[in-house]
Structures are given as C-alpha cells and as structure tokens.
TORZAVO-667569 format. One record per residue (C-alpha): x, y, z; residue in three letters. Coordinates in nm, 2 decimals, padded with zeros to 4 digits. Example, Ala and Ser with C-alpha at 12.3 -4.5 7.8 and 13.67 -1.06 7.14 Angstrom:
BEGIN
NODE      X      Y      Z res
NODE  01.23 -00.45  00.78 ALA
NODE  01.37 -00.11  00.71 SER
//
This chain:
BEGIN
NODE      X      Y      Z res
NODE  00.00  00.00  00.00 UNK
NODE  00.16  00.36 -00.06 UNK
NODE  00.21  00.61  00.21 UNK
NODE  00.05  00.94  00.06 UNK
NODE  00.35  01.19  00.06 UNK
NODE  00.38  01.42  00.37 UNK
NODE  00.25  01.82  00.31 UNK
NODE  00.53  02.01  00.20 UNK
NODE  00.62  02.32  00.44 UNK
NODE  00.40  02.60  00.41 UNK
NODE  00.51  02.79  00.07 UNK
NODE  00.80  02.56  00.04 UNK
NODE  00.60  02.45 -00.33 UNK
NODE  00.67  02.87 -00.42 UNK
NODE  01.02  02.86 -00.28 UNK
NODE  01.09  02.54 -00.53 UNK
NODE  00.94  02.68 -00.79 UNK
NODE  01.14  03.01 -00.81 UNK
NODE  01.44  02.88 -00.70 UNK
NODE  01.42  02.66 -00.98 UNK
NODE  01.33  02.95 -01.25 UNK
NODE  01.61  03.13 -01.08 UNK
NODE  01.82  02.86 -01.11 UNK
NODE  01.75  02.76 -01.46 UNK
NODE  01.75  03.13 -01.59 UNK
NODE  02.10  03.20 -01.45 UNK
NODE  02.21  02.79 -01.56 UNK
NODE  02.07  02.86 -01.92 UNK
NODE  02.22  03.21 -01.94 UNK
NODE  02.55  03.06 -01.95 UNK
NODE  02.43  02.77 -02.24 UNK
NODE  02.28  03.00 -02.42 UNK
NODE  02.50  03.31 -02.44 UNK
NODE  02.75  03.00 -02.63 UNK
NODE  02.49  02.94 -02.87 UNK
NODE  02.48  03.34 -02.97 UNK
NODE  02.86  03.35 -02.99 UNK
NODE  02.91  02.98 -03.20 UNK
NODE  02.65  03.13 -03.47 UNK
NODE  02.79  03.47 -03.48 UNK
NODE  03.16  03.51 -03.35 UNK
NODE  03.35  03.18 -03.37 UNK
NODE  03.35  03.13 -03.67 UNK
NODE  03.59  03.39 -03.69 UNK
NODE  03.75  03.35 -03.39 UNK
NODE  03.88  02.99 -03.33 UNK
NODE  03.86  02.81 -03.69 UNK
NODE  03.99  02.91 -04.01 UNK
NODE  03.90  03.21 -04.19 UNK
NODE  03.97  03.10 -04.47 UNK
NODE  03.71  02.89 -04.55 UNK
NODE  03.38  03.05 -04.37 UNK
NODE  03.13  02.74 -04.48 UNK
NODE  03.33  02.51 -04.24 UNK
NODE  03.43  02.75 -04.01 UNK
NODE  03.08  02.78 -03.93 UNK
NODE  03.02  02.43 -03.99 UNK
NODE  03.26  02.32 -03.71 UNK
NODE  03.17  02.63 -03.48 UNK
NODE  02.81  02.49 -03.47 UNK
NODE  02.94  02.11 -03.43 UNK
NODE  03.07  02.22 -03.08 UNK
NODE  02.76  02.36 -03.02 UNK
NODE  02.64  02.00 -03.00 UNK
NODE  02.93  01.86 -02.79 UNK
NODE  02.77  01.99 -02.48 UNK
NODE  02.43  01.75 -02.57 UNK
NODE  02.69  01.43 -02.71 UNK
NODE  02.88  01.52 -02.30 UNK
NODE  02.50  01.53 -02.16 UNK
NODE  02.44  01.14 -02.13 UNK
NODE  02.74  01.08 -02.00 UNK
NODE  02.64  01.40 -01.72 UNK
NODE  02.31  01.23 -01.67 UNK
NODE  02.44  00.91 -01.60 UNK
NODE  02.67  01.06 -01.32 UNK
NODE  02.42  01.30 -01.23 UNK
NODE  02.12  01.11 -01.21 UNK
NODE  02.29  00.84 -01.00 UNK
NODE  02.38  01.06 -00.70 UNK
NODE  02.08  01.23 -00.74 UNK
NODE  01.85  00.94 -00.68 UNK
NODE  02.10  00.86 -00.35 UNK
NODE  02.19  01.17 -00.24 UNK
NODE  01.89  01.42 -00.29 UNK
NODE  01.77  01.67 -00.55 UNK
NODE  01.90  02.00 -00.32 UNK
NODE  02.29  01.89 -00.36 UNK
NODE  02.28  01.81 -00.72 UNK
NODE  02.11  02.16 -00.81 UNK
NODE  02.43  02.32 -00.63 UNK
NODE  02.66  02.13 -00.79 UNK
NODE  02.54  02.16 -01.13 UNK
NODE  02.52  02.55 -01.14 UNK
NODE  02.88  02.61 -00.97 UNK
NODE  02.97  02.38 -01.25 UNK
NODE  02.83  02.63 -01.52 UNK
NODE  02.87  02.93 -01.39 UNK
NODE  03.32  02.82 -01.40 UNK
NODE  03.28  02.68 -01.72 UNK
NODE  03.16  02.93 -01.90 UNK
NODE  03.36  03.19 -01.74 UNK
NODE  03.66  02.99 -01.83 UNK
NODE  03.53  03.02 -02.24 UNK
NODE  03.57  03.42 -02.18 UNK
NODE  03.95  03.36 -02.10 UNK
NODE  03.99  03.17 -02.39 UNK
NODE  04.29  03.20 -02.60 UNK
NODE  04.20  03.27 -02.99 UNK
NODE  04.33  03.05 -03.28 UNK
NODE  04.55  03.33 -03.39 UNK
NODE  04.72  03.36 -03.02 UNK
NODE  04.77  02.95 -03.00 UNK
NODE  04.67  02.77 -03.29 UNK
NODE  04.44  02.47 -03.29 UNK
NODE  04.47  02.43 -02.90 UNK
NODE  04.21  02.74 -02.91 UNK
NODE  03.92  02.51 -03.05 UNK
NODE  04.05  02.22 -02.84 UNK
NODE  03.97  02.42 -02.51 UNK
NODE  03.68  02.55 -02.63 UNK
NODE  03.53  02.16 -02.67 UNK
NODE  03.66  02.11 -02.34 UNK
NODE  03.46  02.40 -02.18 UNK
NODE  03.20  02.29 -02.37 UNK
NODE  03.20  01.94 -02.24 UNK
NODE  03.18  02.03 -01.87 UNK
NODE  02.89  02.28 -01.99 UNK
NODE  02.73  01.93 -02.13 UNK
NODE  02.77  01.80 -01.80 UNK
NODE  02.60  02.07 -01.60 UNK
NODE  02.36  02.10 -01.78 UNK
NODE  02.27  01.72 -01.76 UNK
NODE  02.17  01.73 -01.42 UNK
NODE  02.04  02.09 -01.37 UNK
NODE  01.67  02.04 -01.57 UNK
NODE  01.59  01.67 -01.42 UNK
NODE  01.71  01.80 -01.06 UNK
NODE  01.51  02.14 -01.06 UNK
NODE  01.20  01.91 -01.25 UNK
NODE  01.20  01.66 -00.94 UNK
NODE  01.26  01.92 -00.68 UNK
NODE  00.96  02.13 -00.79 UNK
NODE  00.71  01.81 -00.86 UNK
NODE  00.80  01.63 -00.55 UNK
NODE  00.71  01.99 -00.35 UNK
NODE  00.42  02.07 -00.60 UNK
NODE  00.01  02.01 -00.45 UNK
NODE -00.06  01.71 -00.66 UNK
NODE -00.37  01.92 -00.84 UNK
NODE -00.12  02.15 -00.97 UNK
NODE  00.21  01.98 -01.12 UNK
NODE  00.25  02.06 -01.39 UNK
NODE  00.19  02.46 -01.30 UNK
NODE  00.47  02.44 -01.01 UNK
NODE  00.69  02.23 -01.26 UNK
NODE  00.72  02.42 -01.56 UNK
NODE  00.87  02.71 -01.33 UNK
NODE  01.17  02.51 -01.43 UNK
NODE  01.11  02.57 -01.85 UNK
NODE  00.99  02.93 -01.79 UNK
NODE  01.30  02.99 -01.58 UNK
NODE  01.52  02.82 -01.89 UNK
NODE  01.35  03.10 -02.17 UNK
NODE  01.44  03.36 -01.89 UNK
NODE  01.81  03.27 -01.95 UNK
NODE  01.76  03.26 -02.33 UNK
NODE  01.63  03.58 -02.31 UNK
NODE  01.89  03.73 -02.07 UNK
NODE  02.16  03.58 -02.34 UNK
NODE  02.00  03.75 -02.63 UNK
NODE  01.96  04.12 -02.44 UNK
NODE  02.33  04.10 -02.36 UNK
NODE  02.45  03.99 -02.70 UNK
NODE  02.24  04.27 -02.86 UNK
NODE  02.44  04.55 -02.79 UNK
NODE  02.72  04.33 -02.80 UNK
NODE  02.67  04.23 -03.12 UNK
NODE  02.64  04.59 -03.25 UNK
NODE  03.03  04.67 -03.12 UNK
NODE  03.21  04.75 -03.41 UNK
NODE  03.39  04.43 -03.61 UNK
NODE  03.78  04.50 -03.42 UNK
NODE  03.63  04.52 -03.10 UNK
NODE  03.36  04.22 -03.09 UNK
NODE  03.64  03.97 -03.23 UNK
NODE  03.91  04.13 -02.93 UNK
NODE  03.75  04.13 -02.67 UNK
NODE  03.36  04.19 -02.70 UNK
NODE  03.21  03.87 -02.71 UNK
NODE  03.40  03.80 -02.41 UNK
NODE  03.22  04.01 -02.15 UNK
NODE  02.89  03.79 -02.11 UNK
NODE  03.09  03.50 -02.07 UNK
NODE  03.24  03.68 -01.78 UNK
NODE  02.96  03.78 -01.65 UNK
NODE  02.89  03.42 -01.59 UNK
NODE  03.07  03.43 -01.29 UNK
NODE  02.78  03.60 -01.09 UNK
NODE  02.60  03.27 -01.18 UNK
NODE  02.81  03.05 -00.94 UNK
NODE  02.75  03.32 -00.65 UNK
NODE  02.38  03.37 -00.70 UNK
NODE  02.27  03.04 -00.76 UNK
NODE  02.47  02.88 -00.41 UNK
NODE  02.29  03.16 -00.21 UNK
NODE  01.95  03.07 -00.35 UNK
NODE  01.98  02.66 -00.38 UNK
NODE  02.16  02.61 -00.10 UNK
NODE  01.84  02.74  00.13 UNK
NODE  01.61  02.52 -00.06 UNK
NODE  01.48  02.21  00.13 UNK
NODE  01.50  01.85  00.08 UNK
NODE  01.14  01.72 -00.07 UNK
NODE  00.89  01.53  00.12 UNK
NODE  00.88  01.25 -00.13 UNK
NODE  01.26  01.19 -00.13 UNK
NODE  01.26  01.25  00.27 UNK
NODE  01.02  01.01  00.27 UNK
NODE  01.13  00.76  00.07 UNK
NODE  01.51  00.72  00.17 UNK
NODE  01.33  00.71  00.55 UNK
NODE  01.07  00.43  00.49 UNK
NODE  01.26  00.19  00.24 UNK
NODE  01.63  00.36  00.19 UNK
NODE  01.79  00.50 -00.15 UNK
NODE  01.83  00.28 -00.40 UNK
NODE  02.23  00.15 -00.46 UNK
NODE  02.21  00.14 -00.85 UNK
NODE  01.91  00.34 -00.94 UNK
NODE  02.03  00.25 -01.33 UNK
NODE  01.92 -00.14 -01.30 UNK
NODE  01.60 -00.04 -01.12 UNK
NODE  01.57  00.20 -01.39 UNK
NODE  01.62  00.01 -01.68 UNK
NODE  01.45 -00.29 -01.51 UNK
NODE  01.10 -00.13 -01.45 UNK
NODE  01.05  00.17 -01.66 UNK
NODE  01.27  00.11 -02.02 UNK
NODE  00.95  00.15 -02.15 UNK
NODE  00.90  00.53 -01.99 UNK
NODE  01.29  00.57 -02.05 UNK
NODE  01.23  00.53 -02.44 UNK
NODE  00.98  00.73 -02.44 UNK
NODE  01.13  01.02 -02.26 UNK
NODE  01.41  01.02 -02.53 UNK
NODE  01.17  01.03 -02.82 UNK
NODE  00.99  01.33 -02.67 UNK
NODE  01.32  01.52 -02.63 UNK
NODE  01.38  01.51 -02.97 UNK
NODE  01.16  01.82 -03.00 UNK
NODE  01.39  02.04 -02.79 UNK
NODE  01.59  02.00 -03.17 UNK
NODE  01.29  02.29 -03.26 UNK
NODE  01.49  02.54 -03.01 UNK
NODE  01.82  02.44 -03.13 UNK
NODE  01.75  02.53 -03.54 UNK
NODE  01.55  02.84 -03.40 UNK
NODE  01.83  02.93 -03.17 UNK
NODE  02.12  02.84 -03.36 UNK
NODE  02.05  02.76 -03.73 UNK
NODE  01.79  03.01 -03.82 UNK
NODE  02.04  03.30 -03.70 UNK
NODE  02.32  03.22 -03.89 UNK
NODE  02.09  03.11 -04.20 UNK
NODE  01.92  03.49 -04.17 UNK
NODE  02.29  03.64 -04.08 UNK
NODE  02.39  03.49 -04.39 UNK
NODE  02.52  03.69 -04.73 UNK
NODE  02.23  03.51 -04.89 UNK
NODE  01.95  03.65 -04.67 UNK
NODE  02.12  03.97 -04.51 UNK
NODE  01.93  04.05 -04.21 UNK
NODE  02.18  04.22 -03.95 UNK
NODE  02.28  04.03 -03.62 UNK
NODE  02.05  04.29 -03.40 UNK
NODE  01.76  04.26 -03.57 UNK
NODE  01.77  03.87 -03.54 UNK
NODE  01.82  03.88 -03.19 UNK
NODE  01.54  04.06 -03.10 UNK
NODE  01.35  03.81 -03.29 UNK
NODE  01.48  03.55 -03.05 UNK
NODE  01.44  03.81 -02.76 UNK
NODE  01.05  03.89 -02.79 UNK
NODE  00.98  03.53 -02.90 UNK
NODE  01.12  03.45 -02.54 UNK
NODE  00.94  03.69 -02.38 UNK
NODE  00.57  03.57 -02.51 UNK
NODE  00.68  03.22 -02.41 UNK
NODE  00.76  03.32 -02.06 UNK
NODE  00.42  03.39 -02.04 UNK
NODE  00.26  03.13 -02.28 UNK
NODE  00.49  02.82 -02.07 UNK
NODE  00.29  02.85 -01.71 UNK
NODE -00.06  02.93 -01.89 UNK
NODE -00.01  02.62 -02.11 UNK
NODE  00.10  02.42 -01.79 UNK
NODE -00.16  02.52 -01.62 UNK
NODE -00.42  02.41 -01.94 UNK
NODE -00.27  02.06 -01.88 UNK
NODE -00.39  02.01 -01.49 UNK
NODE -00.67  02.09 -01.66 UNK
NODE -00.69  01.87 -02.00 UNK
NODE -00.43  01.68 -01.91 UNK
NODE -00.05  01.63 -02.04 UNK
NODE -00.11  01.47 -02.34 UNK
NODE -00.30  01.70 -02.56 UNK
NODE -00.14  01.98 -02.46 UNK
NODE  00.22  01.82 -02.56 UNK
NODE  00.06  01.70 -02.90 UNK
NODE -00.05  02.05 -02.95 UNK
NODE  00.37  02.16 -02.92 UNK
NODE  00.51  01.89 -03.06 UNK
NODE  00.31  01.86 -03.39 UNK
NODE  00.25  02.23 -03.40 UNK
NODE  00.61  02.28 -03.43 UNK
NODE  00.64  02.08 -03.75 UNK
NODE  00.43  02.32 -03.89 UNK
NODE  00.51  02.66 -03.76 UNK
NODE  00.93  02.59 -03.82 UNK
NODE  00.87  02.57 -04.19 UNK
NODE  00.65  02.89 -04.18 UNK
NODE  00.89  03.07 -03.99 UNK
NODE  01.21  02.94 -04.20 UNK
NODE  01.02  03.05 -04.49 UNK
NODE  00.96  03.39 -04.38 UNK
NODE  01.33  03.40 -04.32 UNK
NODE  01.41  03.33 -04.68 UNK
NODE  01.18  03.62 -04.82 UNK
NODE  01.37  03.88 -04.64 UNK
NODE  01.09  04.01 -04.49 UNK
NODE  01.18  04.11 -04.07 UNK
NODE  00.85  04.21 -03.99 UNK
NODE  00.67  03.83 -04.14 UNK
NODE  00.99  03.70 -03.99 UNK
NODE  00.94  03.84 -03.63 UNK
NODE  00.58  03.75 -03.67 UNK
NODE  00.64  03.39 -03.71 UNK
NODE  00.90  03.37 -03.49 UNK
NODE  00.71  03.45 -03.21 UNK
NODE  00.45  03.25 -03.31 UNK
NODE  00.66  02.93 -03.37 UNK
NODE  00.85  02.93 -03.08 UNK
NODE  00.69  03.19 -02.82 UNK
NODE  00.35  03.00 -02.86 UNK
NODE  00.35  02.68 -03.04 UNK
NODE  00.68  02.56 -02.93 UNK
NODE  00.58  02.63 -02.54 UNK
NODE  00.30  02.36 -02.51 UNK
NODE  00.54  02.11 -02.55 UNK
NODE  00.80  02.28 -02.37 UNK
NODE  00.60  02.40 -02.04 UNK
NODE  00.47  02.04 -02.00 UNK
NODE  00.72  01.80 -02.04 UNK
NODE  00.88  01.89 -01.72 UNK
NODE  00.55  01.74 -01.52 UNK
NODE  00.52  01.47 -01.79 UNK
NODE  00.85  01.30 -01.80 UNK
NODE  00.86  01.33 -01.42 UNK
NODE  00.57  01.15 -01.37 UNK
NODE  00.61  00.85 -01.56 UNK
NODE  00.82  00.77 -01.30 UNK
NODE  00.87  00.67 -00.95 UNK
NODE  00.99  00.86 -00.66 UNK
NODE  01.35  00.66 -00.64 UNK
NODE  01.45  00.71 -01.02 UNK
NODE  01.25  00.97 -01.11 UNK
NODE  01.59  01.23 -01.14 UNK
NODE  01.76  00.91 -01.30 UNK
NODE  01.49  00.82 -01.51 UNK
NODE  01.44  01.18 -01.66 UNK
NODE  01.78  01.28 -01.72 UNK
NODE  01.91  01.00 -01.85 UNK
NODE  01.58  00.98 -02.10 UNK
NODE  01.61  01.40 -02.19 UNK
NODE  02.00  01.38 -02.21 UNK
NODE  02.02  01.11 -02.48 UNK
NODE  01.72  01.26 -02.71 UNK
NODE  01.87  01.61 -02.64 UNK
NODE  02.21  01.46 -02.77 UNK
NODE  02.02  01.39 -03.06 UNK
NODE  01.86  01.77 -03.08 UNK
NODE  02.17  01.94 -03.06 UNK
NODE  02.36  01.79 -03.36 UNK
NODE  02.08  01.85 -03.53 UNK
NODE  02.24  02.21 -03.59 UNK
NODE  02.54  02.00 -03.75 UNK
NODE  02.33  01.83 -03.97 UNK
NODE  02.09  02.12 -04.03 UNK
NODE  02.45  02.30 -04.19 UNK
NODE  02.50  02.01 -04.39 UNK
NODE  02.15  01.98 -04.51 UNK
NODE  02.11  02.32 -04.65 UNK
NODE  02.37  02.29 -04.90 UNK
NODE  02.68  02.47 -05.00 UNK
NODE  02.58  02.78 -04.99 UNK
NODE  02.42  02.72 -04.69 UNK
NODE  02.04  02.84 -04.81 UNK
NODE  01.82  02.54 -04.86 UNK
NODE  01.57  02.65 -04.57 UNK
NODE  01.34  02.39 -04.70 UNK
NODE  01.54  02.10 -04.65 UNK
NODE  01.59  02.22 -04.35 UNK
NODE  01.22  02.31 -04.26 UNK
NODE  01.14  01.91 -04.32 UNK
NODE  01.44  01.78 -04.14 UNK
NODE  01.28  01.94 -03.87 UNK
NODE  00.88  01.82 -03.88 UNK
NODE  01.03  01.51 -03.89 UNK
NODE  01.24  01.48 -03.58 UNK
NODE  00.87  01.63 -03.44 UNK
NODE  00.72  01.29 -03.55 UNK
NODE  00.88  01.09 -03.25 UNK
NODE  00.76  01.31 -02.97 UNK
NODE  00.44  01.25 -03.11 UNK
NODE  00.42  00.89 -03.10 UNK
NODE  00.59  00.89 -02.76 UNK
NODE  00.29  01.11 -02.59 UNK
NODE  00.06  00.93 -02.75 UNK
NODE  00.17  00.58 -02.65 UNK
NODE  00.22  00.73 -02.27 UNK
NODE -00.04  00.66 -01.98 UNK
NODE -00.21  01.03 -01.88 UNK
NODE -00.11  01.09 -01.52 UNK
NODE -00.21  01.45 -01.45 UNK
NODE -00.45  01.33 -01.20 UNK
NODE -00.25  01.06 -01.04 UNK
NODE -00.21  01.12 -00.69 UNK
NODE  00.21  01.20 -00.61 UNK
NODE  00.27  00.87 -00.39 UNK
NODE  00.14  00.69 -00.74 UNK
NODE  00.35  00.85 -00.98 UNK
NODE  00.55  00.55 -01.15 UNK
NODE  00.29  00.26 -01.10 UNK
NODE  00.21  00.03 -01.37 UNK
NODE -00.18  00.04 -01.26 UNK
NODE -00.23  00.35 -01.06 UNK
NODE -00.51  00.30 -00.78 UNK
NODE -00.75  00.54 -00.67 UNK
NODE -00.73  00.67 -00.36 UNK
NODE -01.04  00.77 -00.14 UNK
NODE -00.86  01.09  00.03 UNK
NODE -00.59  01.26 -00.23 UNK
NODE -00.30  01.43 -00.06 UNK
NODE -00.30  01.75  00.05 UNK
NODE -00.05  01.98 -00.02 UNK
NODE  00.00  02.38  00.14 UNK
NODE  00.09  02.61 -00.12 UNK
//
C-alpha cells in the first residue's frame, strides 16, 4: 500500500518553484550566451577564416558537444541524485556552469595559440554538457516532488519558464554586444557575457543552498532507503518510460535550429538581415513564451498532459517551416511574426509540459535518473541537429526547406511517444511511476 507523501512546508512549493526559474534562468544564461557566440563570432574567432562554410560548420558542431557530454552527465548525475537528494545536485550543477563558461571568456584565440584554441573551447564545452545534464531533471523533481498534486504541472514548468528567462537574458546581452564595431567584438567583446557568468556561481549557491529537501525523497530514503544502482532499477521497470522520454526530447531540436540555425541562416550573405535585428526576434519570441509556458502548464492540470504536448510537438512541424520560410523572403517584420508564433507559442505547449510529464512516468527513487538520463540522450540527438541542419542546406548554406522538413520530422517521435504514454495529470504524487495506478479515497493535500 503507498504512504500518501507528507505536506510540504507552508510555501515551500513557491520557494521550489522560483528557486528553480532562478536557477534555470541563470544555468541557461550561460548555455545560451554559447549558442549566440558559436553562430555569430566563432566562426571567426577559433577556426579558419579561410574557408567560412566550415568554419561555421565546425563552430556549430561544438555547439552540440555539450548535448553528445549530456548522457554521459546524466548518467553521473542522475545516480547521485536518486541517493543523495535533488538539493545537492542543483548546487553542484550550477557552480559547475557558472566556471565553465567563465573559463570560455578567457579563452585563448586561434590566432594567439593555434588549434589548442578550438581544443579548449570543446573542453569548456564538455563540462557545460555536463552541467547542464543534471540541472533540468534536478530542478523538475525538486519542484514536482514539493508541488500540491492538483497543480504539477503549474509548479513544474517554473523550471522551463526559468530556462527561456536565461535565453532571453543571453539574447539582451549579446544585442548590444553584437552591434560593437567588427575590431572590437572579435578582441575582446564577445568576451564580456561570458564573464559575467561568474555572478552565476555566486547567486545560484545563495539561492539553492536554502532550498529544502522534498517530502517525497525525505520520505522515501526514510521508509525503504535509497536505492544503490538506481540505473538497474531504472532500466528494469521503466525502459518502456525511458524510451519514451528520449523520443519526446527530440523536440527540444525545434529550439536548437530556432536558436542556432535560423540566426546564422538569416545572418547569412544570402539572406542579409543584421545580427541585432535577429536577436530581437529570438528576444520577444522569449518573452511571449515566458508567459505562454505557465498558462499552457496550467491548461494541462486541466486537460491533461497529453494533448497539450501533442499540440507543441506537432504544432512545431508546422510553424518551423513557416517561420524558416519567412526568413528566406527577407521580410523582418513576417519574420518576427512567425517567430514569435513558432517558438513563443507553439513551441511552449510542449516545452512547459514536459517537465510534469517525463517526471511523472516515474517513480519517486528514479525519477531524477529516469528523466535525465531519458532527456539527455534525445537532447544529444537535438543538438547535432544544428550540424546536420548546416550540412543539409547545402553549400551555400540556403536550402531553408530541407531544413524546414528535417525538422517536422524529428517532431514525429515526440508525437508517437505522448501518444503511446499513460495520462497521469491526475494521479495522486505517492502513485507516480505505477504500472496500474489505484485510486485513492482521500488525495493528498499539499499547502501552497
């Protein structure tokens, strides 16, 4: 019989939540602010000039070393997260990010030392991987396991609202960086918001290190013990969940052309738009989905977690080739319309509900494990998908199309996965992870 899971501390389900936006925004600052600078500046600044197609071509490559170092972080990750708590894996994970990226601003150039610039740069890049790996599923299971049961998926996308916030910080800063003149953004320019990174490791111990353990965890360890290898339990009873997971994180490869691609596609000498103007694109698109991410979260406590992921994830396919289309017309106002629309609206179903559906196809004692293992691998997958999107589009670097389909169709697995998963919106927290949920007579309550 399960144990419903204690309340939570009065406002300790708030103090998650934020914590966790906080958290996020300042983790994703630092991921995203390399994004910017691998479209825009390294190119120029660690590979060869000489030939700008792969230049950029290998820039954006190490843009998706960080997701190939991420399964490797969740494996790590996830298993001490499982046995020692959510609370110390949060820490860990944001120090980690806040040096790493700070050590990218130091950086030698490839003019100053040769290959051994792009060498280090992977290597910063790796331990970003790593980081990151463990940040998303720790902040997910923090703020589900403290969340009132009725609203999950509300308290948990606080993590995904608080992971555009640091996408947005990244593109304000590299705005007005961006518009330094060419000698001074290739010296020292880009530099600064890598530096400013260093804030991150400060902030983020102050705010995490307050936070407390969660009920279901406290509960757990206390009533049967942490599991010892929470990978064989994993694989054992939820492979099924675990597959599924990765096929659903394939959509995140939707933010990676947006983020990544798209800009240098529209930076391009074939389209022309200036590096500002793109970046406000990216900017107000964020800023729409900070709001759309809680209010579709909130639709699936509702309507549940499936429809409103279904919406995202197939919406996507759709709006991506719209938006890559407007690109190719040169038109900035079309183009800001449908980028806000692709990924400020469409793109957030899927994005502000995953958190409280992957979490809760599992159970209390792999659920860290089980999620970022599952995310990790399918994100792998999402941030190549810039590599390959380069490749795709030809030579010259302008086949938006090819592009446009590559994409719709690494939306097709997400789809399938949410709609071979169970619905669990209204399962009760101490049932999360069952193969045949029960009904309980009395749910759980939960102080907000």
């Amino acid at each position: 019989m399960s144990v419903p899971v204690p309340q939570a501390p009065p406002g300790q389900p708030k103090k998650a939540a934020t914590a966790a936006w906080i958290g996020s925004a300042l983790e994703y600052y630092d991921f995203f602010i390399y994004g910017s600078a691998a479209a825009l500046i390294f190119p120029e600044v660690f590979f060869d000039e000489s030939d700008p197609a792969t230049a950029t071509l290998l820039s954006l490559a190490t843009f998706g070393v960080a997701y190939a170092a991420r399964p490797v972080g969740a494996l790590f990750l996830g298993h001490f997260g499982d046995r020692l708590g959510r609370k110390k894996i949060m820490v860990f994970t944001l120090i980690l990010m806040g040096v790493s990226t700070f050590l990218i601003g130091c950086l030698p150039t490839r003019d100053q030392v040769g290959t051994l610039a792009p060498v280090l740069l992977v290597l910063c890049r790796v331990l970003q991987g790593i980081s990151a790996a463990g940040e998303q599923a720790s902040a997910n299971s923090m703020t589900l396991e403290h969340a009132p049961p009725h609203r999950r998926g509300f308290f948990t996308s606080f993590t995904l609202s608080g992971t555009q916030g640091g996408q947005l910080l990244a593109t304000l800063v590299f705005i007005p960086i961006a518009a330094l003149p060419e000698e001074q953004l290739l010296s020292w320019g880009w530099r600064v918001p890598f530096w400013m990174s260093i804030a991150v490791a400060v902030v983020g111990y102050v705010i995490r290190r307050k936070l407390e353990e969660t009920p279901a965890f406290e509960q757990q360890a206390a009533a049967e013990g942490v599991v010892k290898l929470p990978l064989a339990v994993l694989m054992r009873e939820h492979w099924a969940d675990v597959l599924r997971v990765i096929a659903g994180a394939l959509v995140a490869s939707v933010s990676t052309i947006f983020t990544v691609w798209a800009l240098s596609y529209a930076t391009s000498d074939s389209v022309g738009m200036s590096r500002s103007s793109m970046l406000w694109v990216g900017a107000l698109a964020n800023l729409v989905a900070l709001a759309a991410i809680p209010l579709w979260a909130t639709l699936s406590d509702r309507i549940g977690r499936r429809p409103v992921y279904l919406i995202g994830a197939a919406g996507s396919a759709v709006t991506m080739f719209l938006y890559l289309w407007a690109i190719s017309t040169g038109s900035y106002p079309l183009t800001m319309l449908l980028g806000i629309v692709a990924f400020g609206l469409v793109y957030s179903a899927a994005n502000g509900v995953w958190p409280s559906f992957y979490g809760e196809m599992f159970s209390t004692r792999v659920r860290l494990s089980g999620m970022a293992i599952g995310t990790q691998i399918g994100f792998a997958v999402a941030g190549f998908a810039v590599t390959f999107a380069a490749q795709i589009a030809g030579p010259d670097g302008d086949d938006w199309s090819a592009v446009a389909l590559f994409t719709a169709a690494l939306c097709v697995p997400p789809v399938v996965a949410a709609l071979s998963a169970r619905e669990t919106a209204k399962v009760p927290t101490e049932l999360l992870g069952e193969r045949e949920p029960r009904k309980v007579t009395q749910p759980e309550k939960v102080t907000a």
